[in-house]
C-alpha positions as CSV (number, residue, x, y, z in Angstrom):
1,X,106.8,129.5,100.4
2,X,110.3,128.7,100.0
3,X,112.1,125.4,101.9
4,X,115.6,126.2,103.1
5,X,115.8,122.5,104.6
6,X,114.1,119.4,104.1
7,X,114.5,116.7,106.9
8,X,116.0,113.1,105.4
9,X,115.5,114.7,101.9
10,X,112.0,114.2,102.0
11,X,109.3,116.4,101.5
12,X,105.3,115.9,100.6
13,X,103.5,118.5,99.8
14,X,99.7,118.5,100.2
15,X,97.7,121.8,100.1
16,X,94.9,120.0,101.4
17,X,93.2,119.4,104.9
18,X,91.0,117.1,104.3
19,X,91.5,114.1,106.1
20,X,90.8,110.6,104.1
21,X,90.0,107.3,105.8
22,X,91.0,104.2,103.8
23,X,90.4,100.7,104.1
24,X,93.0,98.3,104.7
25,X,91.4,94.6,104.5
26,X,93.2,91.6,105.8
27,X,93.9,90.7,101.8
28,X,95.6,94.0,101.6
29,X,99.6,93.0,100.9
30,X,101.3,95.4,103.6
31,X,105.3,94.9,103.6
32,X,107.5,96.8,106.6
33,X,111.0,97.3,106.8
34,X,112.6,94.5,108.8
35,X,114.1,96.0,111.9
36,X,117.7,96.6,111.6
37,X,117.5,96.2,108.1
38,X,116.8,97.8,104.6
39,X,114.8,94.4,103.5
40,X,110.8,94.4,103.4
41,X,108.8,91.8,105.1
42,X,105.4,90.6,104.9
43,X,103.6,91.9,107.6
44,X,100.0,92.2,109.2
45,X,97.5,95.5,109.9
46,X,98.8,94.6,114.0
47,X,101.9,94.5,112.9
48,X,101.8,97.9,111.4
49,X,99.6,99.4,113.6
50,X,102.8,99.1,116.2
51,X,105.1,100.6,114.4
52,X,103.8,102.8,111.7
53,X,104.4,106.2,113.1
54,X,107.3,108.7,111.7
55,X,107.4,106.2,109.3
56,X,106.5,106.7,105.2
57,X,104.8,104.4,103.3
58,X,103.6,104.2,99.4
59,X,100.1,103.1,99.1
60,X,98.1,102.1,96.0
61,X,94.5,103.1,96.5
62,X,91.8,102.1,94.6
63,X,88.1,103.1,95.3
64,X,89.5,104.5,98.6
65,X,90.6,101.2,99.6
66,X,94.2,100.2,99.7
67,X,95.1,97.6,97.8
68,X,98.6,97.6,98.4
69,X,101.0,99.4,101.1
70,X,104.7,99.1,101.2
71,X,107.0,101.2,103.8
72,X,109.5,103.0,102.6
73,X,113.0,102.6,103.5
74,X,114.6,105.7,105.1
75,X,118.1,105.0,106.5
């Protein structure tokens, strides 16, 4: 398959369909982009749960439970 265009130079590939639930606990660190901004702030699973769509985020996983999740700054 070959990509003529990749939208905000990003681009994940994953082959598979599977689709994964994960954990996120209330000790889970998640950090957001502050609004208007390129900073992270702390931020709650509510929080997130507003605003998490079109968004990417890196998360560090660990027994299928995130341990950490950080969003990722796209300007």
């Amino acid at each position: 398959m070959a990509i003529a265009y990749v939208p905000n130079d990003y681009f994940i590939a994953n082959e598979s369909t599977k689709t994964r639930k994960l954990t996120i606990t209330p000790a889970t660190p998640i950090s957001i982009v502050k609004e208007g901004t390129s900073k992270l702030s702390k931020a709650t699973a509510a929080q997130l749960k507003r605003s998490y769509e079109g968004k990417l985020y890196r998360l560090s996983i660990v027994n299928n439970k995130v341990v950490k999740l950080t969003e990722i700054y796209t300007p």
